[in-house]
Residue frames as a rotation matrix with the C-alpha (Angstrom) as fourth column:
UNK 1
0.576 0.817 0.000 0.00
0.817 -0.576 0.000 0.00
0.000 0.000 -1.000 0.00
UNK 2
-0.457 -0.631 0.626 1.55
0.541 -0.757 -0.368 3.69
0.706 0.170 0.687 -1.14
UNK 3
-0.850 0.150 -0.505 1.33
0.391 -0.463 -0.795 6.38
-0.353 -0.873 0.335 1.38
UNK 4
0.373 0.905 -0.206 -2.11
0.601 -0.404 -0.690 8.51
-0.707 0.134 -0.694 1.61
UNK 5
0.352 -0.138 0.926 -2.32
0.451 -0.842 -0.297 11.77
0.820 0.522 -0.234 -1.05
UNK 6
-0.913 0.055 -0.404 -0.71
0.120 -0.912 -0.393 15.45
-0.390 -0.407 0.826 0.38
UNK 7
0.392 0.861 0.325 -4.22
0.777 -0.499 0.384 17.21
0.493 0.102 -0.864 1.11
UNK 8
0.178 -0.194 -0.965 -1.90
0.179 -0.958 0.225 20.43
-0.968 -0.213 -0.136 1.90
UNK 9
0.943 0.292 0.159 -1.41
0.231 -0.233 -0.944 22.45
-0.238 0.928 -0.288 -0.76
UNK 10
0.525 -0.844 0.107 2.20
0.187 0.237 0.953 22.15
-0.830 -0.481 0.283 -1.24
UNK 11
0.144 -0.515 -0.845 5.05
-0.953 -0.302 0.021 22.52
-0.266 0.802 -0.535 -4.09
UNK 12
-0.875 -0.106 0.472 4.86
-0.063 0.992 0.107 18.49
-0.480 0.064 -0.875 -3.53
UNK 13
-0.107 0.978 0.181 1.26
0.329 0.206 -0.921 18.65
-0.938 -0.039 -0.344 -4.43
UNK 14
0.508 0.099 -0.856 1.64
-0.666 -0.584 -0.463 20.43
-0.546 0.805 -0.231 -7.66
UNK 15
-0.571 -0.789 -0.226 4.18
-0.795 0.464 0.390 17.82
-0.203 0.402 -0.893 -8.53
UNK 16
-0.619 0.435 0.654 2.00
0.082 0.864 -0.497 14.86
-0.781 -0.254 -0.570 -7.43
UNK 17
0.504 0.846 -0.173 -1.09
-0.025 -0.186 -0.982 16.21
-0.863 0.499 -0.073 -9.99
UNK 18
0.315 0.001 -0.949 1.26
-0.725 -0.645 -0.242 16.95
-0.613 0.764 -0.203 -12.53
UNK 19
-0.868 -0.304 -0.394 2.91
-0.451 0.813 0.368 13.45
0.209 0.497 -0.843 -12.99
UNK 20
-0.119 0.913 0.390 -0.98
0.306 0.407 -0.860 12.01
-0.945 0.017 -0.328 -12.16
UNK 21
0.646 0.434 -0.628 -2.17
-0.474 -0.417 -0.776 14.14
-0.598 0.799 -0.064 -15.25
UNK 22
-0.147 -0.660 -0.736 1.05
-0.978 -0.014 0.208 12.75
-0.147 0.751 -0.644 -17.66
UNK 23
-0.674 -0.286 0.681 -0.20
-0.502 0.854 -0.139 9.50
-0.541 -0.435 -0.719 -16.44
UNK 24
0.237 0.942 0.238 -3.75
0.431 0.117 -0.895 9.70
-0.870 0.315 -0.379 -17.11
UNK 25
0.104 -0.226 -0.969 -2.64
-0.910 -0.414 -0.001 11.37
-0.401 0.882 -0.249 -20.35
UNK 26
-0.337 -0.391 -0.856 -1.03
-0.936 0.046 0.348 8.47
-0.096 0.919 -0.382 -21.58
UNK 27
-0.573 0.479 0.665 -3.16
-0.030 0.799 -0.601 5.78
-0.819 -0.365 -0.443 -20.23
UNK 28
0.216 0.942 0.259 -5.96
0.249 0.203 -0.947 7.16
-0.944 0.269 -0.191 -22.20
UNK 29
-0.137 -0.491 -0.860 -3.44
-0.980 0.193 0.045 7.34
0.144 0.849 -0.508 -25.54
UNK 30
-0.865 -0.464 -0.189 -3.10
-0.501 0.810 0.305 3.98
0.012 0.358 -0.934 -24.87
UNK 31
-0.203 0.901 0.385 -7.01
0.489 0.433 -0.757 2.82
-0.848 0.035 -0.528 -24.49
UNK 32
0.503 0.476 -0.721 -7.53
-0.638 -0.359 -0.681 5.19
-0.583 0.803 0.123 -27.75
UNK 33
-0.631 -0.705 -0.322 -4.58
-0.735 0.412 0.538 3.09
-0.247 0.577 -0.779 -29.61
UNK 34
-0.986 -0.161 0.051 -6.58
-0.155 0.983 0.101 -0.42
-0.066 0.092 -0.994 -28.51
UNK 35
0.242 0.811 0.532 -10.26
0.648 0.274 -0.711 0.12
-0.723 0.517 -0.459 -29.73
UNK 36
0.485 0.626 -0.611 -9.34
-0.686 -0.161 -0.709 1.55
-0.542 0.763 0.352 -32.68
UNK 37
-0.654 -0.697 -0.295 -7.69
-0.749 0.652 0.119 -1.82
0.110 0.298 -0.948 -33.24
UNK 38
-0.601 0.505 0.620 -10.73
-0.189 0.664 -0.724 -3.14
-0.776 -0.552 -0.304 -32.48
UNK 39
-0.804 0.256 0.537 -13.33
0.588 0.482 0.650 -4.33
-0.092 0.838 -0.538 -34.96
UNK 40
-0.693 0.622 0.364 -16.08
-0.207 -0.655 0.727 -1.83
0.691 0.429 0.583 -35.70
UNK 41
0.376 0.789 -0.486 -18.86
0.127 0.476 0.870 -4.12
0.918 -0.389 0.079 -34.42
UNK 42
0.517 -0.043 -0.855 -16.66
0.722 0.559 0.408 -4.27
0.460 -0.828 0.320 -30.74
UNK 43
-0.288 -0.953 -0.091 -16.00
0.629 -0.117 -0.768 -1.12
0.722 -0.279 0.634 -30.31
UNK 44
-0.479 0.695 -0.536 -17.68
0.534 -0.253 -0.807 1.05
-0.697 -0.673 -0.250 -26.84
UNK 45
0.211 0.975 0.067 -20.74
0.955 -0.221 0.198 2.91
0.208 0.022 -0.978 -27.35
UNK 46
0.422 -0.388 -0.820 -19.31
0.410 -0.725 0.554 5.39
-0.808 -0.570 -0.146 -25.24
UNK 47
0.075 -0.630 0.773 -17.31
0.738 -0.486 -0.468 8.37
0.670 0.606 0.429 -27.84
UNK 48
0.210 -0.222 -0.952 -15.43
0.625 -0.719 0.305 10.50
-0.752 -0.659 -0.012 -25.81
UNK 49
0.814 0.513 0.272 -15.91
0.568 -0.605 -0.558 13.77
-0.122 0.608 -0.784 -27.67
UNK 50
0.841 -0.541 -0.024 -12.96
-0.524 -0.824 0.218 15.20
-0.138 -0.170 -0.976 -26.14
UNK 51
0.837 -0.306 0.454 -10.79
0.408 0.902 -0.143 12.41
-0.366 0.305 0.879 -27.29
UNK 52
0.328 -0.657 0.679 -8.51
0.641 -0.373 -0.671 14.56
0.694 0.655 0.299 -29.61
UNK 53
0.796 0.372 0.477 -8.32
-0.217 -0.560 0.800 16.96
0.565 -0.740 -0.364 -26.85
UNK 54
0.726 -0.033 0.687 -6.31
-0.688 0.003 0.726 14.80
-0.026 -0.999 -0.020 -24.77
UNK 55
0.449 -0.694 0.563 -4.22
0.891 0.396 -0.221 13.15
-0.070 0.601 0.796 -27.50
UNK 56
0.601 -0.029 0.798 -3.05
0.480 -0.785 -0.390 16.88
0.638 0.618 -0.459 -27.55
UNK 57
0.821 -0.094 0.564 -2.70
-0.487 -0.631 0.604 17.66
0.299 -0.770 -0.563 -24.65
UNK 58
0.759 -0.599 0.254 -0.30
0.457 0.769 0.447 14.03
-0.463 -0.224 0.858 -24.20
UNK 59
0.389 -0.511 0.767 1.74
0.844 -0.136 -0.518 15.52
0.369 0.849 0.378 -26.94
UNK 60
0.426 -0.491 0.760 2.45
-0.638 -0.759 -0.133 19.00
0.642 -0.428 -0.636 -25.17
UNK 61
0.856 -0.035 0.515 3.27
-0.513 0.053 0.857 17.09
-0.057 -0.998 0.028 -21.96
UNK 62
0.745 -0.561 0.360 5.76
0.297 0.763 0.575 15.71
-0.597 -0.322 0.735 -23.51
UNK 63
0.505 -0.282 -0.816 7.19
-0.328 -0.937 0.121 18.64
-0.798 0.206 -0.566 -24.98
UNK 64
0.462 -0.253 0.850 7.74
0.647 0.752 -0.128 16.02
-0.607 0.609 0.511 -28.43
UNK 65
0.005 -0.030 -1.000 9.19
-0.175 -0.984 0.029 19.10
-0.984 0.175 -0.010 -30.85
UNK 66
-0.979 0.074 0.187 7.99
0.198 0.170 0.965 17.91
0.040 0.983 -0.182 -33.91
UNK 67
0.034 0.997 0.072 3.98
0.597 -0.078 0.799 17.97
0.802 0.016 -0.598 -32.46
UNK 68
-0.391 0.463 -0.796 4.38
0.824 -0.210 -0.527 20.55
-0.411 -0.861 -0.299 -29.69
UNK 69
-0.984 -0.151 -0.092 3.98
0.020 -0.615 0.788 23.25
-0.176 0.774 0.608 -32.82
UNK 70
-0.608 0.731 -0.309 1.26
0.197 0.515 0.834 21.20
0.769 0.447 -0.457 -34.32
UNK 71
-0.491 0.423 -0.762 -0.45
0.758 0.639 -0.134 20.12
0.430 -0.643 -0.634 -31.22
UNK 72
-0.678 0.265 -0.686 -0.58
0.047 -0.915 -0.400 24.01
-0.734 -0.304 0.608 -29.46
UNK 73
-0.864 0.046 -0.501 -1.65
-0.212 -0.937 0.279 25.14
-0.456 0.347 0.819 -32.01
UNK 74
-0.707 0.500 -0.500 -4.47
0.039 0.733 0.679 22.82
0.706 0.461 -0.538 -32.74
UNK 75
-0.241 0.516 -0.822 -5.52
0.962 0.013 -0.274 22.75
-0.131 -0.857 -0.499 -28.98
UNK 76
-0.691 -0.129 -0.711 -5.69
0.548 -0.735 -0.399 26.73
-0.472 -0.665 0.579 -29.46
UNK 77
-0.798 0.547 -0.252 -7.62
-0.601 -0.692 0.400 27.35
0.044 0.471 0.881 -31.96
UNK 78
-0.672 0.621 -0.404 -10.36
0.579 0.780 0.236 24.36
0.462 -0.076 -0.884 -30.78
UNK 79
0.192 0.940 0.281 -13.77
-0.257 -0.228 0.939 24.85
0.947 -0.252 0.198 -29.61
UNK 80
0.409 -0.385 -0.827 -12.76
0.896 0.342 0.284 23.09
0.174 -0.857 0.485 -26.59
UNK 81
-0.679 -0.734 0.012 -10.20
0.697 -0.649 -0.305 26.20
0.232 -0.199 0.952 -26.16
UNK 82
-0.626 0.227 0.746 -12.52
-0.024 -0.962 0.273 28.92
0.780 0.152 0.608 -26.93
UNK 83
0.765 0.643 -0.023 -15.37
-0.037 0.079 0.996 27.62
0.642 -0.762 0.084 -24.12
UNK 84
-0.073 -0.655 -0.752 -12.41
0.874 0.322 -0.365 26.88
0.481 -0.684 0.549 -21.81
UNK 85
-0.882 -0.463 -0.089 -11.23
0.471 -0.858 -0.205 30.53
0.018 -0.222 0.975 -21.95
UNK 86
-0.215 0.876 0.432 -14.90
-0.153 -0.467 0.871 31.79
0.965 0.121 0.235 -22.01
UNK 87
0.464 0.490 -0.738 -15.54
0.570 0.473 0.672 30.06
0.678 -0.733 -0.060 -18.56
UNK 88
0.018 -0.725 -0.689 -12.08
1.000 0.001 0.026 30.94
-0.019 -0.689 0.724 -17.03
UNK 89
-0.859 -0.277 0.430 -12.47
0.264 -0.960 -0.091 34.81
0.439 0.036 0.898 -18.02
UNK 90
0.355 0.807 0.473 -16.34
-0.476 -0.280 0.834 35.24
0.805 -0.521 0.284 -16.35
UNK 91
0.644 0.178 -0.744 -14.80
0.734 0.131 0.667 33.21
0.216 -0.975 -0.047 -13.07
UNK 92
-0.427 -0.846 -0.319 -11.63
0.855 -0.262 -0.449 35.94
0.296 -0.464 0.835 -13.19
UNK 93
-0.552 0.322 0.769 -14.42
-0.171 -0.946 0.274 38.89
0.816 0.020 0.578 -13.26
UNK 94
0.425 0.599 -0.678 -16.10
0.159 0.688 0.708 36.78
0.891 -0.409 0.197 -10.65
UNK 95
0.385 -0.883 -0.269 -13.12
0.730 0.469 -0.497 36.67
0.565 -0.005 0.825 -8.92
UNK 96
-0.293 -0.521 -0.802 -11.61
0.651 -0.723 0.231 40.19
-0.700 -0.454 0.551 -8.96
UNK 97
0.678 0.713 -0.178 -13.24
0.395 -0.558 -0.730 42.04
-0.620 0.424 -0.660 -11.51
UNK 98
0.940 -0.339 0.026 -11.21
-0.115 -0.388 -0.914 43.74
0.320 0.857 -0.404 -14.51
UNK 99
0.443 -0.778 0.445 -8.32
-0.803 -0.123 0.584 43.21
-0.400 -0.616 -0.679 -12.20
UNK 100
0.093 -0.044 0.995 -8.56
-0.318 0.946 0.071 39.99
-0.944 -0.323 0.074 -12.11
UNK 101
0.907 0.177 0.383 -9.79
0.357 0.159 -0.920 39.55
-0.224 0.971 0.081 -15.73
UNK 102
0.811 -0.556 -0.182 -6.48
-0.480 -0.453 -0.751 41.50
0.335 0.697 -0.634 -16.96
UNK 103
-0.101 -0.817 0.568 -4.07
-0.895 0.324 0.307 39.19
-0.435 -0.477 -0.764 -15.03
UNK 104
0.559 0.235 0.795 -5.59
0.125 0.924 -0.361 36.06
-0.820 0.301 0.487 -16.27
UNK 105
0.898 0.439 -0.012 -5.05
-0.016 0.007 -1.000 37.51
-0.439 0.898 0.013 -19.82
UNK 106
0.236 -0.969 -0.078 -1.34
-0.934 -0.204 -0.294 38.13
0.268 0.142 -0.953 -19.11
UNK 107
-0.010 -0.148 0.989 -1.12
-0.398 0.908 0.132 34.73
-0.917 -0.392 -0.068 -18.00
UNK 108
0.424 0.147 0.894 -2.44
0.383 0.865 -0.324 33.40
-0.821 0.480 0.310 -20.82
UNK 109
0.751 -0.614 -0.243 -0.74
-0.615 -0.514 -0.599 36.14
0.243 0.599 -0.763 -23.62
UNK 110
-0.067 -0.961 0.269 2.88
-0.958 0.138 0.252 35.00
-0.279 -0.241 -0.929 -21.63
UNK 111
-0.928 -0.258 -0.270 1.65
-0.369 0.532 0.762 31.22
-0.053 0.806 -0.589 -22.41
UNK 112
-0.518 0.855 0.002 -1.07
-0.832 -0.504 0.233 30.25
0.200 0.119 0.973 -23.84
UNK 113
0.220 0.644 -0.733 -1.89
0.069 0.739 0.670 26.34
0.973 -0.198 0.119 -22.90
UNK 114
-0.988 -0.011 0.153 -1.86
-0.153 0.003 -0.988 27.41
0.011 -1.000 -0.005 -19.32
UNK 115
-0.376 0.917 -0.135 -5.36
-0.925 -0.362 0.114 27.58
0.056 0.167 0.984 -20.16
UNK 116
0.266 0.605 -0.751 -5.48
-0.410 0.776 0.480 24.29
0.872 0.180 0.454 -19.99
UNK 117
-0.484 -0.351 -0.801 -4.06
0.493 0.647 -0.582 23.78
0.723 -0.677 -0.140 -16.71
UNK 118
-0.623 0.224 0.750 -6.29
-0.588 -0.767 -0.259 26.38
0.517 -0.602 0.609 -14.87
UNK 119
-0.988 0.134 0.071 -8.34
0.011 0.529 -0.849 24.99
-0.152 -0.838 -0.524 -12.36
UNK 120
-0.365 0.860 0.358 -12.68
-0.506 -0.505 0.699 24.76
0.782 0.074 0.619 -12.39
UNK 121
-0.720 0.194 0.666 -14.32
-0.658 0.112 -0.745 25.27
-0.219 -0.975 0.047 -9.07
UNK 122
-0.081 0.799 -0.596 -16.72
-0.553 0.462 0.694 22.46
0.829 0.386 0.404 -8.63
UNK 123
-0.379 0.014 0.925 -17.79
-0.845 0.403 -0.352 20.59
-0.377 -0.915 -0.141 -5.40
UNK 124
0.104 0.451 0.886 -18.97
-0.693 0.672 -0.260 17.95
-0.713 -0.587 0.383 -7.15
UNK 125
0.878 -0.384 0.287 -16.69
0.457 0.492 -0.741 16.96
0.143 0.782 0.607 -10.20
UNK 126
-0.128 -0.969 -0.211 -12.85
-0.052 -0.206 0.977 16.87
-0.990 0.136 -0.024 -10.90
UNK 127
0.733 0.434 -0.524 -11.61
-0.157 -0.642 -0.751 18.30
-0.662 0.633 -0.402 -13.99
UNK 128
0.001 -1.000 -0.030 -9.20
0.020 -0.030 0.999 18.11
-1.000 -0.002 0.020 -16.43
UNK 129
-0.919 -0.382 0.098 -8.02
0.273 -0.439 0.856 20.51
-0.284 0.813 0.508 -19.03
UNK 130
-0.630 0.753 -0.192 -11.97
-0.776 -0.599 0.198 21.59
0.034 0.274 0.961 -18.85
UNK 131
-0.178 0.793 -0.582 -13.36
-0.537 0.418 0.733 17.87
0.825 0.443 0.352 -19.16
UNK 132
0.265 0.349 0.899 -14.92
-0.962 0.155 0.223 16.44
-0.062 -0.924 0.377 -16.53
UNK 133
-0.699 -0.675 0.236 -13.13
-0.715 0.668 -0.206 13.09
-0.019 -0.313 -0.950 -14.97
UNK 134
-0.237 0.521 0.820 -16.30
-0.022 0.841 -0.541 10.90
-0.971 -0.147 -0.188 -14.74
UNK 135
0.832 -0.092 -0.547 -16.83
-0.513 0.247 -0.822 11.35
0.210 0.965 0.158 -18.86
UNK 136
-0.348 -0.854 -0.388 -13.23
-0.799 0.486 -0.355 10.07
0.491 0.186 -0.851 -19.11
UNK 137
-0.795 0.001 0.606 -14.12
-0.373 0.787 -0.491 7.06
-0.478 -0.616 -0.626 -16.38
UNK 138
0.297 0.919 0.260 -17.71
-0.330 0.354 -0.875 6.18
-0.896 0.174 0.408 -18.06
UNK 139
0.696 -0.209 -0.687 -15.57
-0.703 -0.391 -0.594 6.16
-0.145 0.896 -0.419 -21.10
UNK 140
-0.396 -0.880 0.264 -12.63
-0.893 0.302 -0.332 4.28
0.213 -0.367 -0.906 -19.64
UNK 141
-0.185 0.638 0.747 -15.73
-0.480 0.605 -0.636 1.40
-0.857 -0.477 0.194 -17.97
UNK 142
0.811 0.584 0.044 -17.12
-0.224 0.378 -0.898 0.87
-0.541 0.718 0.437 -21.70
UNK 143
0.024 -0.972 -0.234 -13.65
-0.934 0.062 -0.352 0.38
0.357 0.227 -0.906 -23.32
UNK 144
-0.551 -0.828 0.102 -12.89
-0.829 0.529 -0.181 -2.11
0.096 -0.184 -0.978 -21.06
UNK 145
0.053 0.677 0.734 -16.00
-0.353 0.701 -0.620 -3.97
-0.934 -0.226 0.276 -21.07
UNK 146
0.870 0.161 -0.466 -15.72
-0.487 0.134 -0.863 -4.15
-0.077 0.978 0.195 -25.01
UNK 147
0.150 -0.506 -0.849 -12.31
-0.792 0.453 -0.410 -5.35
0.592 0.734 -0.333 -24.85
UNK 148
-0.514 0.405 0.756 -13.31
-0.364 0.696 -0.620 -8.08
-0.777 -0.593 -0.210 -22.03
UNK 149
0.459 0.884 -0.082 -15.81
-0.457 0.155 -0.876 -9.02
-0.762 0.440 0.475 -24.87
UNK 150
0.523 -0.494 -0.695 -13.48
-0.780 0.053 -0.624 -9.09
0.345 0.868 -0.358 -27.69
UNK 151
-0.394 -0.919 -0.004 -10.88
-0.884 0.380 -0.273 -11.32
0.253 -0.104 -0.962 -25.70
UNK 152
-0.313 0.257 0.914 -13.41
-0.592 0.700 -0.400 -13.92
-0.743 -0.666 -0.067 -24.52
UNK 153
0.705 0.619 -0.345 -14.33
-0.508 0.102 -0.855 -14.43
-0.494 0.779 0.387 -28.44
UNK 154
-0.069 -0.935 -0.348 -11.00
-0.975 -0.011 0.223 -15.06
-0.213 0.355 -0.911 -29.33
UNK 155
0.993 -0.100 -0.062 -10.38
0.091 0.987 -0.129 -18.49
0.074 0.122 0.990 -30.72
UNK 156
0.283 -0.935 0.215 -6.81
-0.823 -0.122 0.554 -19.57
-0.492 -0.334 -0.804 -29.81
């Protein structure tokens, strides 16, 4: 058994989330790799919408420099981006009013996929990069039931 999480907010804690997030990044590269190796007919129900999203985002996190060009610039000019930064500028006016709102913007001007690492307040979902963690997990459930299916068909 691994120790508990830090529930202080720490410079450890920022670490901890940040290699979680590269994880869960490339897990869910690798569960996109193995149903579309699947057969049409067996693959989930489930379509994670934000799929591409998060194949992007894997690609920045690994700062590849053939797709971190590509990738930015793909993630910035997405719909996914533009609601992101729509949300995150009404909570900075929320926030601190025009203050706020004009710090955010230097934030993001200086770089711009911070935007994807900003935080949304919610008591009753976890985020990431804007998409909510239980899509990814309802997503992640049907996957693996489909390839549980697929492997029990197998003829050896």
């Amino acid at each position: 058994m691994g120790d508990p999480p830090i529930l202080v907010p720490t410079v450890a804690l920022g670490w901890q989330q940040q290699a979680e997030l590269s994880f869960l990044l490339v897990a869910t590269q690798h569960v996109q790799a193995a149903e579309a190796s699947l057969p049409k007919e067996h693959r989930p129900k489930t379509v994670l919408d934000e799929a591409r999203i998060l194949f992007l985002l894997r690609d920045l996190s690994e700062h590849r420099e053939d797709a971190e060009g590509r990738a930015r610039r793909e993630l910035l000019e997405s719909q996914h981006s533009a609601m992101l930064r729509e949300i995150q500028e009404m909570l900075a006016v929320r926030r601190g009013g025009e203050h706020e709102l004009e710090a955010l913007r230097g934030k993001l001007e200086a770089y711009p996929p911070s935007l994807f690492e900003l935080p949304m307040p919610d008591d009753e979902e976890v985020w990431l990069a804007g998409i909510p963690l239980t899509r990814i997990r309802v997503w992640l459930m049907d996957a693996r039931w489909c390839f549980r299916r697929r492997w029990r068909r197998r003829v050896w």
